[in-house]
BAFI-3210 file (N, C-alpha, C; in Angstrom, 3 decimals, decimal comma, padded with zeros to 6 digits):
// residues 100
n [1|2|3|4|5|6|7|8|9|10|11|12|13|14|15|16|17|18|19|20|21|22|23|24|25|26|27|28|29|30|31|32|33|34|35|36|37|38|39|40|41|42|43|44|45|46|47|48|49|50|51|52|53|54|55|56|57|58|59|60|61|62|63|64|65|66|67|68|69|70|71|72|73|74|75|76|77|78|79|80|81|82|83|84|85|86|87|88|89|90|91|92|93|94|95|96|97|98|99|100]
n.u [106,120|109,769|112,324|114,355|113,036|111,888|113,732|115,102|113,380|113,224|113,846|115,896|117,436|117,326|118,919|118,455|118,968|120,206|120,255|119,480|117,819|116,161|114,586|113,007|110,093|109,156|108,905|107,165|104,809|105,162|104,034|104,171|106,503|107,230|109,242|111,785|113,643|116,119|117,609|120,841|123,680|125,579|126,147|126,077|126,847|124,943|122,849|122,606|121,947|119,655|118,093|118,744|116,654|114,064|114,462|113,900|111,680|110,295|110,618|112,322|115,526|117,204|119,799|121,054|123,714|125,147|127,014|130,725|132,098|134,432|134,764|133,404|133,535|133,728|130,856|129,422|130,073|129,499|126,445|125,886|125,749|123,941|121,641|121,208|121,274|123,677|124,948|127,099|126,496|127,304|127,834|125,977|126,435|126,958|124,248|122,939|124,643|122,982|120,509|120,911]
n.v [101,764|101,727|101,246|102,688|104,758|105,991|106,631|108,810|110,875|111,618|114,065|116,186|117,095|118,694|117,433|117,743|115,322|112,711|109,417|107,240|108,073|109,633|107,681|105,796|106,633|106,760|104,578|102,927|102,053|099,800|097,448|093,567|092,264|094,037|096,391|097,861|100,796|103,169|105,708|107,317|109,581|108,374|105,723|104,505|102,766|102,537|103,439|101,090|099,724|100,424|099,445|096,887|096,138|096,647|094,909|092,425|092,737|091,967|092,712|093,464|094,767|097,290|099,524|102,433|104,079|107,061|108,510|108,936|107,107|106,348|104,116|101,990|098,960|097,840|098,689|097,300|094,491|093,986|094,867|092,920|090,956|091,485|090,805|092,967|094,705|096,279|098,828|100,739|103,696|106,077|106,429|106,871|104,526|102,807|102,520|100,877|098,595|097,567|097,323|095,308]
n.w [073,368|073,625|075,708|075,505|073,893|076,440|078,091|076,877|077,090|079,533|081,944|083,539|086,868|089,553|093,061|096,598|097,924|098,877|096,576|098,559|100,316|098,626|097,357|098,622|099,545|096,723|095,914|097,124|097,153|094,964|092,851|093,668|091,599|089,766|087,434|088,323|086,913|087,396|086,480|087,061|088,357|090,045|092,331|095,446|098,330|100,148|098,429|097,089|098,707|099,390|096,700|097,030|098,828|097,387|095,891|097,530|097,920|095,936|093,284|090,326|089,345|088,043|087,258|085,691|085,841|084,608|084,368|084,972|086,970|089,900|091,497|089,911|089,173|091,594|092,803|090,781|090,780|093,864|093,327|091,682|093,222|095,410|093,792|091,720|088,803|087,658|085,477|083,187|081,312|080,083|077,496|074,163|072,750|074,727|075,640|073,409|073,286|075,719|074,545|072,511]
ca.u [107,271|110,574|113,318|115,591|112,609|111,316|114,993|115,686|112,241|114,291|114,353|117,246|116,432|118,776|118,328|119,536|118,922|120,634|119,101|118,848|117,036|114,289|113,636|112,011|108,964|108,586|109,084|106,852|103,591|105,255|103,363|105,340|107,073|107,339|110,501|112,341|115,008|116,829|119,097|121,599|124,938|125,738|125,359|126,620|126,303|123,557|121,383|122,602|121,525|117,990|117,899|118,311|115,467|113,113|114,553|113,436|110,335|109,839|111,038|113,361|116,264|118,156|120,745|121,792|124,687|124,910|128,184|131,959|132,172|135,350|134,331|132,396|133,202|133,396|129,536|128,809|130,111|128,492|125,165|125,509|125,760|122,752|120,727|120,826|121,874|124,121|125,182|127,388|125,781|127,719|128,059|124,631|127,247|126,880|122,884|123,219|125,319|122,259|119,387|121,358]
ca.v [102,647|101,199|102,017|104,100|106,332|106,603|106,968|110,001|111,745|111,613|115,402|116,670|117,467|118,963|116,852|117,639|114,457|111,003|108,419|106,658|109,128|110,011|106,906|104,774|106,803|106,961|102,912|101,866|100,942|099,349|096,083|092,732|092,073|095,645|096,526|099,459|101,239|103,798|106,285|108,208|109,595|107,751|104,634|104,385|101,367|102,929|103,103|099,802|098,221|100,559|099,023|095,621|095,800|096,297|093,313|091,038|093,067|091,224|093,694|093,491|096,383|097,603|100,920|102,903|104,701|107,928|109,069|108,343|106,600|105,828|102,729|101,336|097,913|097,447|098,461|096,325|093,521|093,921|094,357|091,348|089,870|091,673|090,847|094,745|094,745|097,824|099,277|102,247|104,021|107,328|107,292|106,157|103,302|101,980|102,088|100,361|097,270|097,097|097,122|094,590]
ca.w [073,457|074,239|077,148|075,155|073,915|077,142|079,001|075,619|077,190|081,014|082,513|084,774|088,462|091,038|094,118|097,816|098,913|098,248|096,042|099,586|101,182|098,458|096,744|099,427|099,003|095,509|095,654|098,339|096,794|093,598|092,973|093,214|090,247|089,021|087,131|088,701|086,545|088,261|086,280|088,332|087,711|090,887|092,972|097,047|098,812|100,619|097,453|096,240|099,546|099,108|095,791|097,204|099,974|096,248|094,986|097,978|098,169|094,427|091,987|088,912|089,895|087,122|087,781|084,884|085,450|083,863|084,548|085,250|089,147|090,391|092,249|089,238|089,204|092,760|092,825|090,008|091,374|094,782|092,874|091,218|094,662|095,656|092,404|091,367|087,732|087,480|083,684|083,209|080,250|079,531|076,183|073,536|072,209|076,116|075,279|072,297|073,654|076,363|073,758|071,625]
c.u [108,389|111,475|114,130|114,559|112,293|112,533|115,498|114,196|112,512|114,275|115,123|116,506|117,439|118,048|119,101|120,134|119,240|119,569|118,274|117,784|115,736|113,929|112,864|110,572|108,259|108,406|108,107|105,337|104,066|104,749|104,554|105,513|107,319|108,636|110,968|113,642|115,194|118,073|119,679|123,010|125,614|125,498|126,413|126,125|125,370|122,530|121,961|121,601|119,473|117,799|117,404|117,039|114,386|113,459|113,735|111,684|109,597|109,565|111,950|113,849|117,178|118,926|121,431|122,797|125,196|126,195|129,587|131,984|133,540|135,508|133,386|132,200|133,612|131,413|128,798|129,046|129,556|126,845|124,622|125,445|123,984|121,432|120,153|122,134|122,339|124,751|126,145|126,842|126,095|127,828|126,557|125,538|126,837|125,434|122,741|123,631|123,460|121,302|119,414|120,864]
c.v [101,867|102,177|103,232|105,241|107,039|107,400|109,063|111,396|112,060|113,298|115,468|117,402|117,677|118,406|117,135|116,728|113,314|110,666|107,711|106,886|109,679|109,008|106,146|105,475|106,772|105,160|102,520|101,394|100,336|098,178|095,183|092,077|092,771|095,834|097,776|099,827|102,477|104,578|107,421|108,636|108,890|107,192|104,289|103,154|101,354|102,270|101,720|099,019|098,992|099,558|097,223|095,024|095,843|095,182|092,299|091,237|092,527|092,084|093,356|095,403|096,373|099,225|100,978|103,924|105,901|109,226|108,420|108,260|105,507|104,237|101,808|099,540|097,459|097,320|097,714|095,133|092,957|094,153|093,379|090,543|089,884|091,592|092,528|094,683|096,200|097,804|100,385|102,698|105,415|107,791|106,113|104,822|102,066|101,140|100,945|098,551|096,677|096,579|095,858|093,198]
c.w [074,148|075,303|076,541|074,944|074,965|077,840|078,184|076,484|079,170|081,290|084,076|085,694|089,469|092,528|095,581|098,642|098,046|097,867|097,742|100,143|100,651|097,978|097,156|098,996|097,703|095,261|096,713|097,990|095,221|094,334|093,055|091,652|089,256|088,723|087,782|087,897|086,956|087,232|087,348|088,242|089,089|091,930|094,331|097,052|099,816|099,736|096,756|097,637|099,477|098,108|096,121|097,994|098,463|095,849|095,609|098,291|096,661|093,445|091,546|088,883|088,544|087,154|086,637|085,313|084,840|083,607|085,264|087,055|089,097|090,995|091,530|089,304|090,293|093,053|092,083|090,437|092,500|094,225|092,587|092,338|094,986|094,845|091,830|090,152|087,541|085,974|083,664|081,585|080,345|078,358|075,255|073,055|073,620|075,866|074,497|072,329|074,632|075,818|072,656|072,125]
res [x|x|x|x|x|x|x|x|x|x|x|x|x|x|x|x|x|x|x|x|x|x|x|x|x|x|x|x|x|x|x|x|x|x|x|x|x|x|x|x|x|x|x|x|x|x|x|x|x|x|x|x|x|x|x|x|x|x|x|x|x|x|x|x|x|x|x|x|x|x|x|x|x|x|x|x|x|x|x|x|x|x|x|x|x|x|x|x|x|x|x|x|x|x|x|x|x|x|x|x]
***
């Protein structure tokens, strides 16, 4: 099964709590070298710098994007610093370019 079918099989989840704040647990026994992709309609420099503590913990970070963020290519650019491949992917055309 590839990423898009699995990303198309994705259910919506009202959350109270920053990415920061819940994803450490759901991340903390990934093996090293485990891919983590991450969709989110938005990315702080909180959860970019969570994101980055998986990277050096020897994970492959990838952040989809899932909606319009003001500060987009400021955070993309600081990802790329932090080796955290960020994407914006709002429209399936976005997908499309990625899968290409």
């Amino acid at each position: 099964m590839n990423i898009l079918t699995l990303l198309a099989r994705v259910q919506l989840h009202e959350f109270e709590l920053s990415l920061a704040e819940w994803l450490p647990r759901q991340i903390a026994d990934l093996e090293w070298g485990s891919t983590l992709v991450v969709v989110t309609p938005y990315l702080d420099e909180d959860g970019l710098w969570l994101l980055h503590n998986a990277y050096r913990r020897g994970s492959s970070v990838t952040v989809l994007i899932c909606a319009p963020q003001q500060n987009f290519d400021a955070i993309q650019a600081r990802g790329q610093k932090l080796n955290v491949q960020v994407y914006r992917t709002i429209w399936e055309s976005d997908l499309n370019v990625l899968a290409a």
